[in-house]
N, C-alpha and C positions, 0 to 999 in steps of 0.2 A: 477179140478173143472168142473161142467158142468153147463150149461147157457144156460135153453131150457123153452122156456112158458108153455113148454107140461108135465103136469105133469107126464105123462104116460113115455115118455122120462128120464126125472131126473130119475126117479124110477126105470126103466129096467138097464138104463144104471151104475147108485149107486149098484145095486144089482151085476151086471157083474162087475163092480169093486172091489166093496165087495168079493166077490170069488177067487181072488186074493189076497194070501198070500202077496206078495211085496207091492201090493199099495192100495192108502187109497182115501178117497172120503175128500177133503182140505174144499171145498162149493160147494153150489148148487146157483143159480141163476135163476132166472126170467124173465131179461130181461139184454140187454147189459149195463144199465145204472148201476143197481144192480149187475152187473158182475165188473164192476171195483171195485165200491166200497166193495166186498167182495175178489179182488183180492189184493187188499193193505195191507188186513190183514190175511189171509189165508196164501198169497204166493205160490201159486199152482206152478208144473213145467209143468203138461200141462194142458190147457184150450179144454173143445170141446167146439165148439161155432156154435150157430144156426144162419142162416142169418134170416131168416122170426122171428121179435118178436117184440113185442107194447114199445112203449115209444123211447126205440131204438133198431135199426137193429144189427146185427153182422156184418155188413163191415163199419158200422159207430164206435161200440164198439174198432175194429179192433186196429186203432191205439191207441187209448187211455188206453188200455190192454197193449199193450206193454210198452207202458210209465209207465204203473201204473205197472208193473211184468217184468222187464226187465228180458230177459232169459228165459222167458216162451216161451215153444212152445205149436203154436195155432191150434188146426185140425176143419175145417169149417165142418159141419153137416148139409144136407141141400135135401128137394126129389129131384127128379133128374127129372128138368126140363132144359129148354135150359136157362132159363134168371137165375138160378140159376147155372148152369154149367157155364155162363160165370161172373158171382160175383166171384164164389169160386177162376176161375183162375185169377178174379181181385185183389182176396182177398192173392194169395200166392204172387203178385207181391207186395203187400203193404207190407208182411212181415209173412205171415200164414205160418207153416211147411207144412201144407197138407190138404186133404179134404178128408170126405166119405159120399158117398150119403145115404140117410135116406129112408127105403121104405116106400110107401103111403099107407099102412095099418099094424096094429102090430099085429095084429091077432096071428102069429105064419108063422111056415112055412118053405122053402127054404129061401126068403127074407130074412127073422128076423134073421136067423141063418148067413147068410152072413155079415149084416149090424154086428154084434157081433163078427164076426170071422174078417174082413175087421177094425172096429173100434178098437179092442182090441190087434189084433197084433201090433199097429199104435202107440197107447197109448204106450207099451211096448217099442216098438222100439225105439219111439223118446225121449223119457221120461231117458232111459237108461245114464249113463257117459258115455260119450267116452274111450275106452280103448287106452292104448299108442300104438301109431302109431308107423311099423314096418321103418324105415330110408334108401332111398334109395341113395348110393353116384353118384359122374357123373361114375364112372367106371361101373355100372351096376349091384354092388354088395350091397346086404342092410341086415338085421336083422328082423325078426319075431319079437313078441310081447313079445314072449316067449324067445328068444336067438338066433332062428335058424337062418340059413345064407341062403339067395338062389342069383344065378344067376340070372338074366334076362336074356331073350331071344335076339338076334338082330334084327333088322326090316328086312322083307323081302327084296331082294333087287331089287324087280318087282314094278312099281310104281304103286298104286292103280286103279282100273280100277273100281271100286264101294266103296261107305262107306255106313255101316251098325250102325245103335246104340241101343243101348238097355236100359231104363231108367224104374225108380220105383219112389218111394218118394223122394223127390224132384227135380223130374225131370226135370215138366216144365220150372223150372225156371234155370236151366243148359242147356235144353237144348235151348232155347232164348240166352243164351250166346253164347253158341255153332253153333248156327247158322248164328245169326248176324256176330260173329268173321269170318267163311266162307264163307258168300256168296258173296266178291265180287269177290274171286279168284277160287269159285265150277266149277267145268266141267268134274264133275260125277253125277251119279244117287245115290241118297241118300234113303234108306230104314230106318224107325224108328218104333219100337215098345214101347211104351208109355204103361204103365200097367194103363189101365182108361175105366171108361161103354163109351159106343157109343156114349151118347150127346156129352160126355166130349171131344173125339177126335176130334171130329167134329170142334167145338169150337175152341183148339190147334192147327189145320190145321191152319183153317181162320186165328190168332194170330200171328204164323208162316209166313205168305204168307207177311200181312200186315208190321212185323216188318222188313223183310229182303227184299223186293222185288222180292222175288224168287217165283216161280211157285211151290205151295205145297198141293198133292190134296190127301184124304183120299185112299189107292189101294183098287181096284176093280178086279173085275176075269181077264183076257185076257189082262189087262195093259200091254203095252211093258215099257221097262225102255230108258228112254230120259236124257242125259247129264243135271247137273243143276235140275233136278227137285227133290222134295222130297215127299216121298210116305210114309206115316203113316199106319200104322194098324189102324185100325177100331175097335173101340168097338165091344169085344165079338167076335170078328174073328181071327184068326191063319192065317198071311201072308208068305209066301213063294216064291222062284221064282222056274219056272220050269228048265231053263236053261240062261245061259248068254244073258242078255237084255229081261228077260222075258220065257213069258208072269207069271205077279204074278196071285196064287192062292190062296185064299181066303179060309180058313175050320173052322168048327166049330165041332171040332172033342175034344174030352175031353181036360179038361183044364192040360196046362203042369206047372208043381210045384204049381197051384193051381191057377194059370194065362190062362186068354184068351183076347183078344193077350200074346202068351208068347214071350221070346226074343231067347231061344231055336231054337224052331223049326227055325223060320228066319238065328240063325247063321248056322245052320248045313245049310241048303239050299243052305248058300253062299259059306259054303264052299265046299260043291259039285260041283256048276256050276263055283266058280271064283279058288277058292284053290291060289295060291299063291300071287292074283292081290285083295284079297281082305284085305281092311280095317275094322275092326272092334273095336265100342270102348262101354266098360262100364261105364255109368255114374251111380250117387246116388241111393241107394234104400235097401230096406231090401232082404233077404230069398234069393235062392240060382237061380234065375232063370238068366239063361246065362250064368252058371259056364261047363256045359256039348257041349254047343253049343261052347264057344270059345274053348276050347280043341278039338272041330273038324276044327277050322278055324287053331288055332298053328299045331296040326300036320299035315293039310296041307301044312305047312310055310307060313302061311297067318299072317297076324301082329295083334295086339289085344294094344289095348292103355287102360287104364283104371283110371279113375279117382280117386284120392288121399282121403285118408280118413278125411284128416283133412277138407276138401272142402265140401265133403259130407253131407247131413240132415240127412241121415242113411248112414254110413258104410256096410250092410250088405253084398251089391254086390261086390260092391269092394275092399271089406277084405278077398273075398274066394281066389283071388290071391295071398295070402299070407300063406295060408290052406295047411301042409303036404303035401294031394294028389296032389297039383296043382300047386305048385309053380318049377321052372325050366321048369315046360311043354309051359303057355301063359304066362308069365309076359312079357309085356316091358315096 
């Protein structure tokens, strides 16, 4: 279902659905008011939902969707300003799967084709059943989806001297677990790449900083890395460090797996400069970004933690652990 005042909107976005063999257009909507009441009988499995709309907004809609659609997942649609960068991420703590920003003109273009390639892999992704999760016992031995058996790796046995993370859809909101749960015992430099435009990180920082008490500041070029602090990717930039404790670099060199921040380059860096002292962990998301970079952190016997599927909003990341090529090389 989509729920947008803009006619232009419903229509682009029904026609991109439309094109899609798998999925179907449930209802269209108007406004959030109109949105529940055609979600009660529709029954859509994903909602995109606009914040900015008359009568009522999308973060007001918000809970009353889920009440009215339980098991819908909701992806906020919204331009990318900062008062709306920071709804969307208010709107995934109320209960949204995810968000993608709307560009300020539909003319065509770079944009249009982004906002369509960004919204529709989203759609797909979250929309999808869950496949059965592969079972891992305490011995370190588990099962594929399909039957296969693997090993897990051991933890290296150098105690961490950096943590690295790498997150996609539904991140933010793992990774606010993730950090809370750390910070009153952190006394590493923490690196994060968050797949998000530049308002949105920006926003995440601040979120971050507030919930934990921790010192957490978007990296910048020549940053050294300082115990306890946490250093984000930036919208639209490739963070790296050049060597142990810095200084991080900043690029904006082609996107890697179709990400900029990707989580790639950042693991490979780490495992360059720390190799067996470093940590790294995947959390939630779709497509394949950080599956080449941990394989450079395990063969340097750097440790790789990675978060369970069933925990996930996407599987996507965290399933390539399981994947032929790669399992025995990073699993722990």
């Amino acid at each position: 279902m989509v729920a947008d005042d803009s006619a232009v909107i419903r229509g682009i976005v029904s026609r991109w659905v439309d094109a899609d063999k798998d999925l179907v257009i449930a209802a269209s909507a108007v406004n959030g008011q109109d949105a529940i009441e055609r979600a009660r009988t529709a029954k859509p499995d994903v909602i995109v939902l606009d914040i900015e709309m008359p009568i009522m907004d999308g973060i007001t809609a918000l809970p009353l969707l889920l009440k009215a659609r339980p098991g819908a997942k909701i992806i906020m649609a919204s331009t990318l300003t900062r008062r709306n960068a920071q709804i969307s991420l208010t709107a995934l703590s109320l209960g949204a799967t995810d968000y993608v920003p709307k560009p300020t003109s539909l003319g065509g273009g770079a944009a249009v084709e982004e906002f369509r390639r960004e919204l529709m892999s989203r759609i797909v992704a979250i929309g999808r059943k869950p496949a059965a999760s592969g079972k891992v016992s305490n011995q370190g031995v588990g099962a594929t989806a399909k039957g296969g058996v693997f090993t897990l790796r051991k933890a290296s046995p150098i105690r961490p001297l950096i943590l690295v993370i790498g997150s996609s859809t539904g991140g933010p909101q793992a990774l606010a677990q993730v950090v809370s749960a750390i910070a009153p015992q952190l006394n590493v430099p923490v690196l994060i790449t968050q797949h998000m435009p530049a308002t949105f990180t920006a926003i995440l920082t601040e979120s971050m900083a507030k919930n934990s008490g921790l010192r957490c500041v978007e990296g910048a070029n020549g940053m050294k890395l300082e115990p306890g602090c946490i250093y984000v990717a930036p919208g639209d930039f490739h963070m790296t460090i050049k060597g142990k404790s810095g200084p991080i670099e900043l690029s904006q060199s082609a996107p890697v797996n179709f990400c900029r921040p990707s989580v790639d380059p950042m693991f490979c860096s780490m495992a360059a400069a720390y190799g067996t002292s470093v940590l790294a962990v995947v959390l939630t998301g779709m497509g394949a970004d950080g599956r080449d970079g941990a394989r450079a952190i395990a063969d340097g016997s750097g440790t790789v933690l990675v978060q369970d599927e069933a925990t996930s909003v996407v599987g996507g990341c965290p399933r390539l652990w399981r994947r032929r090529d790669s399992r025995r090389r990073f699993c722990r």
